[in-house]
C-alpha positions as a LaTeX table, in Angstrom:
\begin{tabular}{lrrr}
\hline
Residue & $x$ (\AA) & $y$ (\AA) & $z$ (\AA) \\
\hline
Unk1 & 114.73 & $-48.46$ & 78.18 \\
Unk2 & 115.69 & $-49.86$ & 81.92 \\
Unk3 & 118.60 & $-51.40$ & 80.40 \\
Unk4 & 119.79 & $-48.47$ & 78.65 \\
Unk5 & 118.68 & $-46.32$ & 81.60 \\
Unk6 & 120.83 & $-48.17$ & 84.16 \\
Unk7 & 122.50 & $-50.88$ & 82.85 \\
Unk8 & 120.88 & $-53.41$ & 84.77 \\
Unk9 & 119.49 & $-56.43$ & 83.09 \\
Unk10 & 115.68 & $-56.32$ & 81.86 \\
Unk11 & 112.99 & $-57.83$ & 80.42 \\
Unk12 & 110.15 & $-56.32$ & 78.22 \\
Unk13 & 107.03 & $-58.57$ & 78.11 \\
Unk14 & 105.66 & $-58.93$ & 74.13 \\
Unk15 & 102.66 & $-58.40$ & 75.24 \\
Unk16 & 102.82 & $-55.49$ & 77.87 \\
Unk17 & 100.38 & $-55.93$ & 81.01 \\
Unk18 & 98.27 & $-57.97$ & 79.66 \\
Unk19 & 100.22 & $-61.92$ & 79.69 \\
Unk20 & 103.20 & $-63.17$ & 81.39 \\
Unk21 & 104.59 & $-66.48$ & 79.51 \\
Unk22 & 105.21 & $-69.38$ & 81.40 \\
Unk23 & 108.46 & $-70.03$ & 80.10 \\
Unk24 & 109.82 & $-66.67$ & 81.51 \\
Unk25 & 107.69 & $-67.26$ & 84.91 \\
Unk26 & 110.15 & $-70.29$ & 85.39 \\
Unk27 & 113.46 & $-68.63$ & 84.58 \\
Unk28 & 112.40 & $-65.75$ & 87.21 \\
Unk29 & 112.32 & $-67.97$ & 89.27 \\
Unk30 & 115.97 & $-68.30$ & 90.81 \\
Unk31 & 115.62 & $-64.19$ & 91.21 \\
Unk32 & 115.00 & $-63.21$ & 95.02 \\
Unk33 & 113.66 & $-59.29$ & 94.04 \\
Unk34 & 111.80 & $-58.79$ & 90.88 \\
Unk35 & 111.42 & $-54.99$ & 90.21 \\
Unk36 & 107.96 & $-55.19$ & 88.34 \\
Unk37 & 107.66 & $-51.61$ & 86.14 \\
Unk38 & 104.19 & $-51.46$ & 84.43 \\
Unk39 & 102.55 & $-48.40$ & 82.78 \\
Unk40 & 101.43 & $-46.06$ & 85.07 \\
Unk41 & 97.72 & $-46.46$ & 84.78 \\
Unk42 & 95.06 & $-48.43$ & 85.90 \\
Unk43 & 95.74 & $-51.40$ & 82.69 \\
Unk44 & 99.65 & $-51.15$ & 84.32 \\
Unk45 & 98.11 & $-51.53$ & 87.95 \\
Unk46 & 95.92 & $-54.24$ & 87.29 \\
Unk47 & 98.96 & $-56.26$ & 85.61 \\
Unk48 & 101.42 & $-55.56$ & 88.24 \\
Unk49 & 98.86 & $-57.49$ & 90.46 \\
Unk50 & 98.23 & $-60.12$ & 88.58 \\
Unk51 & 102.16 & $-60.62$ & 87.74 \\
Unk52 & 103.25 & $-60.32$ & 91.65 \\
Unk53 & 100.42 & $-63.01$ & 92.37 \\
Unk54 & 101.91 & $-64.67$ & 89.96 \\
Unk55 & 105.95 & $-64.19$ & 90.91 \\
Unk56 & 105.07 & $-64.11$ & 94.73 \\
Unk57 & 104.41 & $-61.33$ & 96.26 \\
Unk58 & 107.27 & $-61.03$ & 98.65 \\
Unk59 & 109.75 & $-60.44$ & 96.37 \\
Unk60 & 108.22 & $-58.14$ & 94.24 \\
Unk61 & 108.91 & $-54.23$ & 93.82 \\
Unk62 & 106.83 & $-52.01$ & 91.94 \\
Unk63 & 108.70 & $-49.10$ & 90.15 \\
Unk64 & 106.82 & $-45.98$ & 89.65 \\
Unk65 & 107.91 & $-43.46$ & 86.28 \\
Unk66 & 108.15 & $-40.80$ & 88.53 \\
Unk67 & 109.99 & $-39.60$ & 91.95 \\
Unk68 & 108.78 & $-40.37$ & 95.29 \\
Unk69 & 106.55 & $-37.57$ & 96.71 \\
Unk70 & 105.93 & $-35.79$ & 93.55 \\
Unk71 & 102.99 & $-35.33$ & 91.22 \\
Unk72 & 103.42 & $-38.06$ & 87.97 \\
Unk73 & 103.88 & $-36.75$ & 84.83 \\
Unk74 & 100.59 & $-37.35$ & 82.81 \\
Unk75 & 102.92 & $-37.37$ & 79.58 \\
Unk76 & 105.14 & $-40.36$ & 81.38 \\
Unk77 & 103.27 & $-43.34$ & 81.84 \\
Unk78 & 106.36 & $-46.15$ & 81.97 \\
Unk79 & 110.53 & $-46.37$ & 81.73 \\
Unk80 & 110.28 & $-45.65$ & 77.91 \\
Unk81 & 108.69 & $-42.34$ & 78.49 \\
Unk82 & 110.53 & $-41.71$ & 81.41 \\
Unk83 & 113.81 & $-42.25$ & 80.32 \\
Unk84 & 112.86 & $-39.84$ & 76.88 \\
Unk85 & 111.92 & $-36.98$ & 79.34 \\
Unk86 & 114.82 & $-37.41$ & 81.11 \\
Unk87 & 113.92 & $-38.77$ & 84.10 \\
Unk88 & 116.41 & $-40.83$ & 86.21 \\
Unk89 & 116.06 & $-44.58$ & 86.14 \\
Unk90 & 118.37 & $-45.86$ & 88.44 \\
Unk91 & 116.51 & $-43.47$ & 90.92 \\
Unk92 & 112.97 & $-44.93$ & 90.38 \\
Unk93 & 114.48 & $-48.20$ & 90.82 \\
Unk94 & 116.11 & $-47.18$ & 94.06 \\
Unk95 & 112.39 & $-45.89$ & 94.92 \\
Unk96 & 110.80 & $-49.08$ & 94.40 \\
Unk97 & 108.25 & $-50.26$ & 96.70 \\
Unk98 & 107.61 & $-54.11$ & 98.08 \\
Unk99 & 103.62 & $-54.60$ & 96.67 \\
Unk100 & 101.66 & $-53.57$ & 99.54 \\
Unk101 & 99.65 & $-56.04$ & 101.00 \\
Unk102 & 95.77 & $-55.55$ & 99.57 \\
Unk103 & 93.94 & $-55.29$ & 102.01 \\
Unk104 & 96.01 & $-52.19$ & 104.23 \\
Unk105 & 95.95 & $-49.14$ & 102.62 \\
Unk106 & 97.55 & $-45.97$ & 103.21 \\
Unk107 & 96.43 & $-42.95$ & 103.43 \\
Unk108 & 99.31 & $-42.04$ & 100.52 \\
Unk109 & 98.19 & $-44.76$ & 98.23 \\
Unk110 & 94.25 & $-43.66$ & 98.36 \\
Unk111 & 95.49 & $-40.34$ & 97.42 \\
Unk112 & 97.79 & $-41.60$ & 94.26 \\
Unk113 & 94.80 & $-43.89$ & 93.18 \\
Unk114 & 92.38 & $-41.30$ & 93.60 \\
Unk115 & 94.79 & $-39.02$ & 91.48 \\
Unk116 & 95.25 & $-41.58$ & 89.10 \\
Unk117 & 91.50 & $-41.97$ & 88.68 \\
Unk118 & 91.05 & $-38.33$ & 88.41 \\
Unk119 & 93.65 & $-38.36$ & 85.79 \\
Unk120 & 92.41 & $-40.94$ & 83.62 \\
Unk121 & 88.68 & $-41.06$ & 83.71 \\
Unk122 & 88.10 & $-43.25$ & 80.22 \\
Unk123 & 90.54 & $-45.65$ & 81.76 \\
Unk124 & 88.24 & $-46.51$ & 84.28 \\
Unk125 & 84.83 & $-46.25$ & 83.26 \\
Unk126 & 82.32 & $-48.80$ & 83.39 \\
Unk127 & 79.69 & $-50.20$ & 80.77 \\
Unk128 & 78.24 & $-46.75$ & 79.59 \\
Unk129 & 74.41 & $-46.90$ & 79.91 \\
Unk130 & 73.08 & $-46.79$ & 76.35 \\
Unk131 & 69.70 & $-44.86$ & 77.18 \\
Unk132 & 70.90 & $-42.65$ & 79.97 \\
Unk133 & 73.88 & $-40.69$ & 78.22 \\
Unk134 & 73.93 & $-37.94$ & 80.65 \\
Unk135 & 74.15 & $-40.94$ & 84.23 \\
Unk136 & 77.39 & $-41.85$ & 82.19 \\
Unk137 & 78.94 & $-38.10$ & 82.81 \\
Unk138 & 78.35 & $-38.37$ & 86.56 \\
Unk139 & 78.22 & $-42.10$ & 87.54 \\
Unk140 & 81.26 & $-42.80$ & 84.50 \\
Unk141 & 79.74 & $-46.02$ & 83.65 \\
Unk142 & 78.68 & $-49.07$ & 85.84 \\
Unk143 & 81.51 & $-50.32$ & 87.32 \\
Unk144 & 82.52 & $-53.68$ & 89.20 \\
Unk145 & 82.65 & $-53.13$ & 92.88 \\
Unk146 & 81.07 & $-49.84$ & 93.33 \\
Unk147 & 77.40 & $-49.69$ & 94.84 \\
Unk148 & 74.88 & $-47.10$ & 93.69 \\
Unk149 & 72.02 & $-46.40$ & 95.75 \\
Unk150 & 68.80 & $-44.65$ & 94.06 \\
Unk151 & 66.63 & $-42.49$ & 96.33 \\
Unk152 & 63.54 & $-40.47$ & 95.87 \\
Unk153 & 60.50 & $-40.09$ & 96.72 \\
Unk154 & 56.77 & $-42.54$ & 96.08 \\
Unk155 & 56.07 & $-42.36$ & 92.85 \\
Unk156 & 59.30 & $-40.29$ & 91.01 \\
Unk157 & 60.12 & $-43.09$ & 88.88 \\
Unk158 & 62.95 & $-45.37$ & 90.73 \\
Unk159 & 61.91 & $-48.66$ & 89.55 \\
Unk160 & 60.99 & $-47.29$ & 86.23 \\
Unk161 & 64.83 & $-46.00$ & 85.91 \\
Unk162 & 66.54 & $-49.48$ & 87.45 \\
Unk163 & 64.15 & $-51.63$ & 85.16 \\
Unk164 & 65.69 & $-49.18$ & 82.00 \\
Unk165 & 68.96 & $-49.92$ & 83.36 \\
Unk166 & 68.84 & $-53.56$ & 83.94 \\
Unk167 & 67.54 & $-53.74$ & 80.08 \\
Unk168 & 70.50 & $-51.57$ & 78.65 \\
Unk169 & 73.19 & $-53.59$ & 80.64 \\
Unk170 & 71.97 & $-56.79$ & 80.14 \\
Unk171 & 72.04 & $-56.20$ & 76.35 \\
Unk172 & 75.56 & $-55.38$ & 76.72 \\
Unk173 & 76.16 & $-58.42$ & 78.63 \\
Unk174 & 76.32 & $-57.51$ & 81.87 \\
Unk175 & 74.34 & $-59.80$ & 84.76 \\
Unk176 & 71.54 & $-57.84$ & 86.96 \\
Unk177 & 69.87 & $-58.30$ & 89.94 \\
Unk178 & 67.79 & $-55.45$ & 91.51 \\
\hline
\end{tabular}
């Protein structure tokens, strides 16, 4: 789709975001810019980093499916469905961003993640609580990084609800400590 976009050479990975082959790590490697154009989503996010670690991260652009300052498309997710709804390629290229570094964020990039997130809620869900259906609708799962803090009052049950939980996720395979 890049290629037929905006003539400029591309390469599609066989296996989308989730491997980058060695073989084509190596012939990248006489290329001073890569511009790196995952889905957008949080699978396409995740392999962007990985691939810029990868790469090196100074040389590495990430290419959004849609225009700078505008709302994304929730029916384009990468240059294949971008370049079927007739959005402009060589203009998303020309928007391309160098990977931010992770630890400075903008107040612009919280707000697309948070959008993102808001957008596509199964995408990043945690390990759904088997006895607690209804904690999965508010806390979406538990999920790696994030810190939930249980309050009440003596007596209400708090330990009797974290002991349930540590049960349910460590079926599922998930380590505990509480």
């Amino acid at each position: 789709a890049v290629y037929q976009g905006t003539g400029r050479p591309a390469v599609s990975l066989p296996n989308g975001a989730s491997s980058l082959p060695l073989e084509l790590i190596e012939k990248l490697e006489k290329f001073k810019a890569i511009y790196l154009w995952m889905d957008d989503d949080v699978k396409g996010m995740d392999g962007a980093e990985k691939f810029y670690k990868k790469l090196g991260q100074e040389r590495c652009f990430l290419v959004h499916s849609y225009y700078k300052g505008e709302k994304p498309n929730p029916d384009v997710k990468d240059a294949n469905d971008a370049l079927r709804n007739g959005v402009n390629l060589r203009r998303c290229l020309s928007e391309a961003e160098p990977i931010p570094h992770q630890q400075i964020v903008t107040f612009q990039e919280l707000r697309e993640q948070i959008l993102m997130e808001l957008s596509n809620p199964k995408q990043i869900a945690g390990v759904q609580s088997l006895t607690f259906p209804s904690l999965n609708d508010i806390l979406k799962g538990h999920r790696k990084g994030e810190l939930t803090i249980l309050t009440g009052g003596t007596g209400v049950g708090k330990t009797s609800i974290i002991s349930q939980l540590s049960l349910d996720y460590c079926q599922q395979g998930v380590n505990t400590l509480w």
